[in-house]
C-alpha positions as CSV (number, residue, x, y, z in Angstrom):
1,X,3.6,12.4,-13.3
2,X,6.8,12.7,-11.3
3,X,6.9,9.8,-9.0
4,X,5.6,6.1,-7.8
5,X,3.8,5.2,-4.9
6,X,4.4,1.5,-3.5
7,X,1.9,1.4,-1.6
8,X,1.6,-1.7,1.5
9,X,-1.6,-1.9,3.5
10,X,-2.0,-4.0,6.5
11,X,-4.6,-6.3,5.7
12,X,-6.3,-6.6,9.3
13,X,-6.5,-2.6,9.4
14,X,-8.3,-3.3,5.8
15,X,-10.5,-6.0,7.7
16,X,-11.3,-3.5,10.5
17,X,-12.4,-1.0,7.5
18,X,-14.9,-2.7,6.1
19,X,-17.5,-5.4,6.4
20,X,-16.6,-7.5,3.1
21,X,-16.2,-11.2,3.7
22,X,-12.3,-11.0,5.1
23,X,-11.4,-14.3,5.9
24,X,-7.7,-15.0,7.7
25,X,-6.4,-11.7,6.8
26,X,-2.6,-12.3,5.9
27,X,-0.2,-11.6,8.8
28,X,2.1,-9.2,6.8
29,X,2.4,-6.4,4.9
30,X,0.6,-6.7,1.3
31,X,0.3,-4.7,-2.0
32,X,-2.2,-2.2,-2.3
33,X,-0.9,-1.3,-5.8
34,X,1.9,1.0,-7.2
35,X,1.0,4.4,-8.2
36,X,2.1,7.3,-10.3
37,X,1.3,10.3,-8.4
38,X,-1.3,12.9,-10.5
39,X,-2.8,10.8,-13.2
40,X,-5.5,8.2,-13.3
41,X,-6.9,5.7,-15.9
42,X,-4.6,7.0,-18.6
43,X,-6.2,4.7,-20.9
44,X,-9.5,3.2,-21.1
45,X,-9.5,1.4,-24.2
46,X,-6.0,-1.1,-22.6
47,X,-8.3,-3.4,-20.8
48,X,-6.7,-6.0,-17.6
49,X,-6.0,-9.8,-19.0
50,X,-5.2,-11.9,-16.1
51,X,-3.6,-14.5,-18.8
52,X,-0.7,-12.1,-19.3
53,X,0.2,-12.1,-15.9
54,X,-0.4,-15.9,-15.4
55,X,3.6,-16.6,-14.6
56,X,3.4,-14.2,-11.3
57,X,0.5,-15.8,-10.1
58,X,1.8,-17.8,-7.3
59,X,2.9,-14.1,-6.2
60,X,0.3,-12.7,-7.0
61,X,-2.2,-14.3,-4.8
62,X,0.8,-13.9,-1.9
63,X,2.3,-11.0,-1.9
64,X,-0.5,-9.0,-3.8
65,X,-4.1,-10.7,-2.4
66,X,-7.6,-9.2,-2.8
67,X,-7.8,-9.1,1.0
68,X,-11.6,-8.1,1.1
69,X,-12.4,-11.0,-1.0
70,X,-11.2,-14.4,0.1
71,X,-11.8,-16.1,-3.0
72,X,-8.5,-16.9,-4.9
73,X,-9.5,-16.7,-8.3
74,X,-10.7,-13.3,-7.9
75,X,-9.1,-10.8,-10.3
76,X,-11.5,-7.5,-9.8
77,X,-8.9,-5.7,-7.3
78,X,-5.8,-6.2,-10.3
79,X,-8.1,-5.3,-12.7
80,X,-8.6,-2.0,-10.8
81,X,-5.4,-1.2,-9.9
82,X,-4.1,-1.7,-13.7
83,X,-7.1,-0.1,-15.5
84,X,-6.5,3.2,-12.4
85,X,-2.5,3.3,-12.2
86,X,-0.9,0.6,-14.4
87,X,-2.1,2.7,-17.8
88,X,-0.2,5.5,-16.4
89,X,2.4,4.0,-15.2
90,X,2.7,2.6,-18.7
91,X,4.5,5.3,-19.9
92,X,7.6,4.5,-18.4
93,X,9.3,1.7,-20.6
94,X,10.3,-0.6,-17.9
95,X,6.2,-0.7,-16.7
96,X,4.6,-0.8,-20.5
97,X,2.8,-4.1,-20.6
98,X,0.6,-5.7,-17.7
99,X,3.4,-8.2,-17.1
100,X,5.8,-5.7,-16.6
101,X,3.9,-3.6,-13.7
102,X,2.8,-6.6,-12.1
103,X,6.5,-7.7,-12.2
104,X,8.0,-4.7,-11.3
105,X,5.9,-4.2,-8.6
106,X,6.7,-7.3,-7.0
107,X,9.9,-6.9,-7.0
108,X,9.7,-3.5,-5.9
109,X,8.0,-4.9,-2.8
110,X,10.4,-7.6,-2.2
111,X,13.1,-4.8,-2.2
112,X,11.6,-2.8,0.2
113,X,11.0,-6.1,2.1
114,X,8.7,-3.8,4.5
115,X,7.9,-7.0,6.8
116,X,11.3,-7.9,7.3
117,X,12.7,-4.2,8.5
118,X,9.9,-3.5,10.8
119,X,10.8,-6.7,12.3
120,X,14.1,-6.0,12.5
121,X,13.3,-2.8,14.5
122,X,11.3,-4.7,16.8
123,X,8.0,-3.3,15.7
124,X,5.0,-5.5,15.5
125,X,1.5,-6.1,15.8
126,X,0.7,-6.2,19.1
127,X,-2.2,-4.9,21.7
128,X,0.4,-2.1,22.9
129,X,0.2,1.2,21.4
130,X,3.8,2.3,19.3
131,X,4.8,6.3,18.9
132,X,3.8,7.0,15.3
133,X,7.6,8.9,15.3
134,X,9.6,5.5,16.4
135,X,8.1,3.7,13.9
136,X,9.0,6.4,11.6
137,X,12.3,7.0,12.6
138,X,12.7,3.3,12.1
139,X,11.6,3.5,8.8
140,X,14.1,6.3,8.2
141,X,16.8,5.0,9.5
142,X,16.7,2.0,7.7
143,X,15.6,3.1,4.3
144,X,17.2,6.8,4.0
145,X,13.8,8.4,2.9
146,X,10.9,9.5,4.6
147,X,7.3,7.0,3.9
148,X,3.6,8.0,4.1
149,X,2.3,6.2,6.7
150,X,-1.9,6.3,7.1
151,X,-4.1,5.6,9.4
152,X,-7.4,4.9,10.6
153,X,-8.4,7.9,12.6
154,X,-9.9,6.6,16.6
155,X,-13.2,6.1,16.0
156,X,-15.3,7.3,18.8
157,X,-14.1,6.3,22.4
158,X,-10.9,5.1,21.2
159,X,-7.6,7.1,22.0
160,X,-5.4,5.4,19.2
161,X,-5.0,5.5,15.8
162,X,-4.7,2.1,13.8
163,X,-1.7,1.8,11.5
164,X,-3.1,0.8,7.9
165,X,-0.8,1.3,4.8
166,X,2.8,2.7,4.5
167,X,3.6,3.7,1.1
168,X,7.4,4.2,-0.1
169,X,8.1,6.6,-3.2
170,X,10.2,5.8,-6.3
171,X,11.5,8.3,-9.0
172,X,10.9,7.4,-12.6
173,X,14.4,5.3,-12.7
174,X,12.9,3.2,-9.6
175,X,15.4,5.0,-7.2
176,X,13.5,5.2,-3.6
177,X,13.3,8.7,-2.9
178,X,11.4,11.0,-0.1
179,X,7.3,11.2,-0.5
180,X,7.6,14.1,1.3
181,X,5.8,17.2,-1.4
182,X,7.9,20.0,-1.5
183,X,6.2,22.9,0.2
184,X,3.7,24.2,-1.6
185,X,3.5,21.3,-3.9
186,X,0.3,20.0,-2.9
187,X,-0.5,16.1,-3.0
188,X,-3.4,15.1,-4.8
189,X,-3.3,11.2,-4.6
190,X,-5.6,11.4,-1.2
191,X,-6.5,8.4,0.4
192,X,-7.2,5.8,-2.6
193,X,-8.7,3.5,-0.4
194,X,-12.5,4.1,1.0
195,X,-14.3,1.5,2.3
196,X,-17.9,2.4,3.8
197,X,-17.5,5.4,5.8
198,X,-14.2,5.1,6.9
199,X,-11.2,5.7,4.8
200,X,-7.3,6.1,6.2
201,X,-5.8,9.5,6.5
202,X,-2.0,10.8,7.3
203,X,-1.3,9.7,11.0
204,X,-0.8,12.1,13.1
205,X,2.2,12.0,15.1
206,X,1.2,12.8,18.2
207,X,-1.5,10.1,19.0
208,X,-0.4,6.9,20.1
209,X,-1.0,3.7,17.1
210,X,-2.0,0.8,16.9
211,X,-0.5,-2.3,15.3
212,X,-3.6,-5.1,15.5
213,X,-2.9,-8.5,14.8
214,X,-6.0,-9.9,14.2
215,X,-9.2,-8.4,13.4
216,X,-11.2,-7.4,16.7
């Protein structure tokens, strides 16, 4: 693989997706899970134990929650992510141990600080619609690389597209760099999250997004 996705979702948008029991969805950006691009469960037999991540659980249950499951002592969605991406991720020395990806990840995340800097650029929730290019120009601007941003697509009736998971790209030395593929360098990490029929897509820039802040 040749680079990382951190990848944020915005947990009402994951709300709106699905019909799991989401309780209080948290009011900022959370951790979806970090990603090497290309390669999935690297290897099966390097199975998740949540006692090696016991010292970033505080965080954990913050920064990185299972927001379709309210419960607090779930641990199916880090299971997931490590069994899917943290195996792969693996091979990179820094990210070779559960502790380490979980930790890394976090801090990646508080780097990136993705709550604060849309703040900053005076972009959130509300029941406006937002220019999927300001909020990417924004991003831009304030990171020098270019994010995937998906959405939910309008369903039918709507106009708007609903803002649901921004995802920032890392080389293999943690540098933020562009997620844009190189032309003709086709993307296969697609849409990891599907939930019932719905699943989020690339916005599209021309149709105007939506920021919810609670779950309608």
């Amino acid at each position: 693989w040749k680079k990382l996705y951190l990848a944020h979702h915005w947990p009402v948008t994951v709300c709106k997706m699905s019909d799991h029991d989401c309780q209080d969805p948290p009011e900022y950006w959370t951790i979806h899970g970090l990603w090497p691009d290309k390669t999935e469960e690297c290897n099966r037999t390097w199975h998740f134990n949540v006692t090696e991540i016991k010292d970033l659980m505080s965080d954990m249950r913050r920064y990185w929650p299972d927001v379709l499951h309210s419960s607090l002592n779930r641990t199916q969605f880090w299971k997931h992510e490590w069994e899917k991406h943290g195996t792969c991720a693996a091979t990179l020395p820094v990210l070779n141990s559960q502790k380490k990806y979980f930790g890394k990840a976090l801090e990646l995340y508080q780097h990136v600080d993705l709550n604060s800097c849309l703040l900053k650029a005076g972009i959130k929730p509300s029941s406006s619609y937002y220019q999927m290019n300001a909020i990417k120009e924004a991003l831009t601007r304030f990171y020098g690389v270019t994010p995937k941003i998906q959405c939910l697509p309008p369903e039918e009736g709507e106009k708007a597209q609903t803002i649901g998971q921004i995802e920032f790209c890392f080389t293999k030395e943690l540098q933020l760099r562009n997620c844009t593929a190189p032309k003709g360098d086709s993307d296969p990490m697609q849409a990891d999250l599907k939930l019932g029929t719905e699943e989020l897509s690339v916005c599209s820039d021309t149709l105007p997004t939506y920021y919810p802040s609670q779950v309608q």
